[in-house]
Structures are given as structure tokens and as C-alpha cells.
C-alpha positions as CSV (number, residue, x, y, z in Angstrom):
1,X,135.1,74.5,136.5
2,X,136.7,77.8,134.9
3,X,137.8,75.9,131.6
4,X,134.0,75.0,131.5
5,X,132.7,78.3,132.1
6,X,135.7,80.0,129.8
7,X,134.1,77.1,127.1
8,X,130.4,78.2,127.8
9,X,131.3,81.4,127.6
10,X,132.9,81.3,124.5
11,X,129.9,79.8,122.5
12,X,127.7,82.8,124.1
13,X,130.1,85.1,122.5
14,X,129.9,83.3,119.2
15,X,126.0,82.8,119.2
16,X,125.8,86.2,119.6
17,X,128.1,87.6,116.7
18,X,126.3,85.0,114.6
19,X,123.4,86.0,115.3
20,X,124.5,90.0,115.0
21,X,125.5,89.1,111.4
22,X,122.5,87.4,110.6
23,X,120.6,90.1,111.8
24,X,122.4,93.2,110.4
25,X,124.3,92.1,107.6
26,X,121.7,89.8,105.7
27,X,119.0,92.1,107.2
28,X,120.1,94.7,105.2
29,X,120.6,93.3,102.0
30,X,116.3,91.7,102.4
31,X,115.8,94.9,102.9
32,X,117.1,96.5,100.4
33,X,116.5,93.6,97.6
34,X,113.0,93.6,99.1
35,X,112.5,97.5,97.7
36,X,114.3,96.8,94.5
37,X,111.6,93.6,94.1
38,X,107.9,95.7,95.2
39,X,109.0,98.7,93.3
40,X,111.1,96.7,89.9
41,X,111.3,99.6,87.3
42,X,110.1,102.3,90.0
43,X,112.9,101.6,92.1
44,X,115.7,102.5,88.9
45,X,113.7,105.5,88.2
46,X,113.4,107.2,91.7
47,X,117.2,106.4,91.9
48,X,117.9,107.7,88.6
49,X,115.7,111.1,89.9
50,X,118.2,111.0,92.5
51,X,121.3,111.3,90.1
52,X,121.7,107.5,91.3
53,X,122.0,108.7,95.7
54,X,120.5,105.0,96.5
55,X,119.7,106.3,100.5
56,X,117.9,109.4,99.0
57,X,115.9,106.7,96.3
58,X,115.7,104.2,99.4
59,X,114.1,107.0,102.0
60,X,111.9,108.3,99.4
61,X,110.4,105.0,98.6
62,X,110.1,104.0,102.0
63,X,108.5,107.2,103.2
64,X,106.1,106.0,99.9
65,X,105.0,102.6,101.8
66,X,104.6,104.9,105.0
67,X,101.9,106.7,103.7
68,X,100.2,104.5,101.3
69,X,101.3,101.2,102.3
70,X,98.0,100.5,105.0
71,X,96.1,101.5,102.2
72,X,92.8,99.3,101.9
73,X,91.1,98.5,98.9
74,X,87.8,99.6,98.2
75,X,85.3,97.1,96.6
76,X,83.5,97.2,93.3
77,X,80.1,95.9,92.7
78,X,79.4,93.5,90.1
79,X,77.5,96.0,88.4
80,X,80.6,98.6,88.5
81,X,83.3,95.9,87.1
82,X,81.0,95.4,84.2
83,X,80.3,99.4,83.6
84,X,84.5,100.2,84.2
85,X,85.0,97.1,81.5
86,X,82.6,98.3,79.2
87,X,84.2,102.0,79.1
88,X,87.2,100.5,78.8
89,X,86.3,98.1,76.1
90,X,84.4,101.7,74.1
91,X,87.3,103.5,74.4
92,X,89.2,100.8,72.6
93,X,86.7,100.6,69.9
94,X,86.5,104.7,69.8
95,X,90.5,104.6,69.1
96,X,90.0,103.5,65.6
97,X,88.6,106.5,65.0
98,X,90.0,109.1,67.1
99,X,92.6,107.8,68.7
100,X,94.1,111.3,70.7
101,X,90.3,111.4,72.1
102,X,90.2,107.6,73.1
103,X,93.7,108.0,74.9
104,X,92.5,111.5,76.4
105,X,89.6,109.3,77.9
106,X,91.1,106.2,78.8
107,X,94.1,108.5,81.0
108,X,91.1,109.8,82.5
109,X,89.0,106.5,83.4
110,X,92.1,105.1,85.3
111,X,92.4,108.0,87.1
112,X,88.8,107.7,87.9
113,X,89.1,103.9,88.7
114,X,92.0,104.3,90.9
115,X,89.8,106.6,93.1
116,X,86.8,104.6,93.3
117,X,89.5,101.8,94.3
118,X,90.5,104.0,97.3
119,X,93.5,105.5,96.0
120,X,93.8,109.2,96.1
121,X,92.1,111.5,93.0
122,X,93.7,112.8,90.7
123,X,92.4,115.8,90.0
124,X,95.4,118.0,89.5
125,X,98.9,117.8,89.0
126,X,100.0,117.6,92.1
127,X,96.9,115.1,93.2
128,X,98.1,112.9,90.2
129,X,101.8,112.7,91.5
130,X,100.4,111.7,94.9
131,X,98.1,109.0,93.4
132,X,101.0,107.5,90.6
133,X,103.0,107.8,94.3
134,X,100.2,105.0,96.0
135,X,99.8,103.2,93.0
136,X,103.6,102.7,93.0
137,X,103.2,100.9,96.3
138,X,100.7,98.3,95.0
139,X,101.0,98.3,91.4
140,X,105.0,99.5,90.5
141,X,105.2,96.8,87.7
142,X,102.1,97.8,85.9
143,X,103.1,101.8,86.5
144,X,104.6,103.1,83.7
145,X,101.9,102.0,81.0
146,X,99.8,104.5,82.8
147,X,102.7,107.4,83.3
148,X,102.9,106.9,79.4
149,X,99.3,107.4,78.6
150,X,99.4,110.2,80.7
151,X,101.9,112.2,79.4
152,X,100.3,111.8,75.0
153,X,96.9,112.6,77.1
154,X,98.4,115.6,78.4
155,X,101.4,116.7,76.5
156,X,101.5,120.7,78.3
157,X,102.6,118.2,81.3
158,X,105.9,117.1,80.5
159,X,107.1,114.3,82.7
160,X,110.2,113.9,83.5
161,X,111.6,110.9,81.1
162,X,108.4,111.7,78.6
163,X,109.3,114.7,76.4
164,X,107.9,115.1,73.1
165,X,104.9,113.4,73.5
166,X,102.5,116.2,72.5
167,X,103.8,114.9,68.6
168,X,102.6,111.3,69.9
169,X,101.2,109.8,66.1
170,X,99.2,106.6,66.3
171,X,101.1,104.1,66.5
172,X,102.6,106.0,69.9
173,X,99.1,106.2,71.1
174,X,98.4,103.2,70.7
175,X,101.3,101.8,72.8
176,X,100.1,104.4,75.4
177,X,96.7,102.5,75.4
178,X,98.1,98.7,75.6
179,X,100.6,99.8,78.3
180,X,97.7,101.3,80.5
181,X,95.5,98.3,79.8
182,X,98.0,96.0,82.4
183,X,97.1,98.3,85.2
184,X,93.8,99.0,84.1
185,X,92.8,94.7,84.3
186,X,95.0,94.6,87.8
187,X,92.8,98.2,89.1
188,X,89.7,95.8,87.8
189,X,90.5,92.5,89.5
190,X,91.9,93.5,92.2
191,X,90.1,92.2,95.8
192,X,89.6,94.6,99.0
193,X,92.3,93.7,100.9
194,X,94.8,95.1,103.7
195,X,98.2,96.7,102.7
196,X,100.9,95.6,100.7
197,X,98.7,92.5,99.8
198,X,96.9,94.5,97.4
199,X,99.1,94.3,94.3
200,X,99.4,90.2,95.0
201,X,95.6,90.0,95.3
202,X,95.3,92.0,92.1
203,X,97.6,89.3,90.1
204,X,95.6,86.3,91.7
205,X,92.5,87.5,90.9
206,X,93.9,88.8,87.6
207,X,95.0,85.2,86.4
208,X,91.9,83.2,88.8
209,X,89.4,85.6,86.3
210,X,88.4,85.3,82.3
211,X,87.8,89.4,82.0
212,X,88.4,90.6,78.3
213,X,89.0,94.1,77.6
214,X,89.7,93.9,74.0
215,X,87.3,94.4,71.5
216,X,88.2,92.5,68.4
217,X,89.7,94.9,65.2
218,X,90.7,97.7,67.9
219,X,94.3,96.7,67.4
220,X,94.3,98.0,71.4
């Protein structure tokens, strides 16, 4: 009877450590990869703000999906997806012939978008950082397009990693305006939805949907 028990007890002692290293070890690592995969290039610049601390990066993008991750998606009428493609589609055309007003325009028609979507306003500095912060949550792939055409919109704003944009010429604008357009379409097509499901919703609908917002001869 005690070799059976001293067997039994045993392969308790081994389920558990199994399971301990399944749960901590692997655990971890989801964890982590799971960050590096929501936020992709967000995640190497927070750590790279962080002089490369990954737990300081790690906390800071966490304390991010705290605060923004429940976020719901507000919905847009028909009638508003049309009028927000239309702008967009003007402001294109516009860039042909003043391009630092089109970009000045466009930086400020996403802002506006993102709002009317539910994320926070930006109507300030501060408010912007706070609304690139929830965007970041639901959109980190498509972020930077928009950090770009904020900084040649507003060039007495240096961002960190976007000096020297206030001598932007056109061809740098009109990066600025392609690289917005990604987040622009997701902002667009993206369905009301519950938490972390609203970047995913944003690329179904993005590819389920024929939308153009590119005028023909804008080069934009």
C-alpha cells in the first residue's frame, strides 16, 4: 500500500510542477509576445522611450490597455461615413494645390474622426498624446502614419523621433498624407464593438468593404 501511495504521490508532485511551468513560464512569454503583437512598431518605440527598460515599456503599455482597452466604439451613420469620405477624398484633391493646407486639414479631420469614434479629443497637446495613447490600443499598426502627419501639420510641436519637419517639402507631405490614409480607412470602417476587438473589427470590415478614398490624379 505505501509503494502505491509513494507512486500516486509522486505523479501529484509531477502534475503539479508541469502544470507550474505551463503556467508561469510559457505564461509569460504569451504575455509578453502578446504586447509585442497588439502594439508591433508601438511596442519598439515606448521601449526605445525607455532607453530599451522592457518592464518600464511593458507597465506603460499595459497601464495603456487599462485605461483605453474597454473602450467602445461609437457608430457612424451612413450619412456620416459618406460626409468623413468625402472630406477626406477633398483634401486629397486640395493637396495638389496647397499641399501644407491639405495636410494641416487632413491632421485635423482624424483627430476629429477619432472623437466622433469615441476616442478621446484632441484638442491640445496633452489631449492629443492621451488620444495617439487609445488609438495605440486599437490601431498601433496604423499609428505612426498619423504621428507623421501630425508632426509636418504642426512643426512648433516637435515629437520625439520627428524633428525637422517644419522644412517638410512635398514629396514629405505627401507621405505624411498616404501614411494617415491607413488609419483614416480603419477609423472609417471600423464597427461599434467592445474592447480590444475594435482594431480586428476595423480590418474585417476594412477588407469585407469597397470604400475608395483616392481621387484619381491626387497622387495621395
Amino acid at each position: 500500500m505505501s509503494t502505491v501511495l509513494t507512486v500516486v504521490g509522486l505523479i501529484v508532485v509531477f502534475v503539479i510542477i508541469v502544470a507550474l511551468v505551463l503556467y508561469i513560464g510559457p505564461g509569460r512569454g504569451r504575455g509578453k509576445a502578446g504586447l509585442r503583437r497588439r502594439f508591433g512598431p508601438e511596442y519598439e518605440r515606448t521601449l526605445a522611450r525607455h532607453d530599451g527598460n522592457t518592464a518600464e515599456a511593458e507597465h506603460e503599455l499595459k497601464e495603456r490597455v487599462a485605461r483605453h482597452g474597454g473602450l467602445r466604439l461609437a457608430p457612424l451613420a451612413a450619412e456620416e461615413r459618406e460626409r468623413y469620405t468625402a472630406r477626406w477624398a477633398g483634401l486629397q484633391e486640395r493637396f495638389v494645390e496647397s499641399p501644407r493646407e491639405a495636410v494641416a486639414q487632413a491632421d485635423r479631420l482624424v483627430a476629429e474622426l477619432a472623437a466622433a469614434r469615441g476616442y478621446p479629443a484632441a484638442d491640445g497637446p496633452q489631449a492629443y498624446d492621451e488620444q495617439l495613447d487609445a488609438l495605440s490600443v486599437h490601431h498601433a499598426h496604423r499609428l505612426d502614419g498619423y504621428r507623421r502627419l501630425h508632426a509636418v501639420a504642426h512643426p512648433e510641436e516637435p515629437e520625439e523621433g520627428a524633428g525637422g519637419e517644419s522644412g517638410a517639402d512635398t514629396e514629405e507631405l505627401r507621405e505624411a498624407m498616404v501614411g494617415a490614409r491607413g488609419l483614416f480607412e480603419q477609423l472609417i470602417a471600423a464597427r461599434p464593438g467592445g474592447g480590444g476587438r475594435a482594431g480586428r473589427a476595423a480590418g474585417r470590415a476594412g477588407r469585407g468593404e469597397a470604400m475608395s478614398v483616392r481621387p484619381k490624379g491626387s497622387g495621395v
